[in-house]
N, C-alpha and C positions, 0 to 999 in steps of 0.2 A: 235524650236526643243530643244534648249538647258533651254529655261524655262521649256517644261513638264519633260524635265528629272531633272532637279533640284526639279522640285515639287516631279515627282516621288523620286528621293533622300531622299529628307525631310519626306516627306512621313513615307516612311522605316525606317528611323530611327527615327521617333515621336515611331512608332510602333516597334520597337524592344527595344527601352527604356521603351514604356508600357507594353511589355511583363517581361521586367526583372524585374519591379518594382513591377507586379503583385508575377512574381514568390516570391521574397525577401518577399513578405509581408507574401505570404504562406507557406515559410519556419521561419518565424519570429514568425508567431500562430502555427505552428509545435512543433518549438524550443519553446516557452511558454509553450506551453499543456505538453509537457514531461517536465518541470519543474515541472510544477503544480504536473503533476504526481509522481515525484520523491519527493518531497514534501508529498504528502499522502502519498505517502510507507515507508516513514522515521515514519511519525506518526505512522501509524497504525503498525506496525512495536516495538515501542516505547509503545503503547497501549498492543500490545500482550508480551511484556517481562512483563509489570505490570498486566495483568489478568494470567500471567501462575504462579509470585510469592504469586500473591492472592489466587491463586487455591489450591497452594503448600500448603500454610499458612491452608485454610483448610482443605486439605487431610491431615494434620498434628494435626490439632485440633481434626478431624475424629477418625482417629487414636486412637487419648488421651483418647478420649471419649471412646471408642470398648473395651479400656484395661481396663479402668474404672467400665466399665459395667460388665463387663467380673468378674471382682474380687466383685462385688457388688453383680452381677446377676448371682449366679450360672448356670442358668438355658441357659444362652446366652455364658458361658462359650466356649461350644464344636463349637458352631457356629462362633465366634471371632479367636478360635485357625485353623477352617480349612481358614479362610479369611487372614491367617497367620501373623497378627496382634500380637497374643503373641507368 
């Protein structure tokens, strides 16, 4: 009697050790993947502050150009000034 309950003992606790280990691993790919993830939001993040200065750079050039046109092209004049460009 005192051996099946020792097996039984051992037992339980083979099996409560492979339970925690499973869990640990599944929090350990948890805790990775929102790295990972935290990692891509920093880039892409990184990426959007450099296509919004890009952007700027040409709604600025845009710009230059409309006023440009504007003093060149009569004709694109009144079109330029309601864009409120000049």
């Amino acid at each position: 009697m005192i051996i099946i309950t020792w097996i039984i003992s051992v037992a339980a606790t083979i099996t409560v050790i492979v339970l925690v280990v499973r869990d640990d691993t599944k929090k350990t790919k948890i805790i990775k993947k929102l790295l990972q993830n935290e990692r891509l939001m920093r880039k892409l993040e990184s990426d959007l502050q450099i296509y919004r200065r890009e952007l700027q750079e040409y709604q600025r050039k845009l710009e230059e150009a409309a006023r440009e046109t504007a003093k060149t092209r009569p004709e694109f004049a009144e079109g330029v000034r309601r864009l409120g460009l000049i």
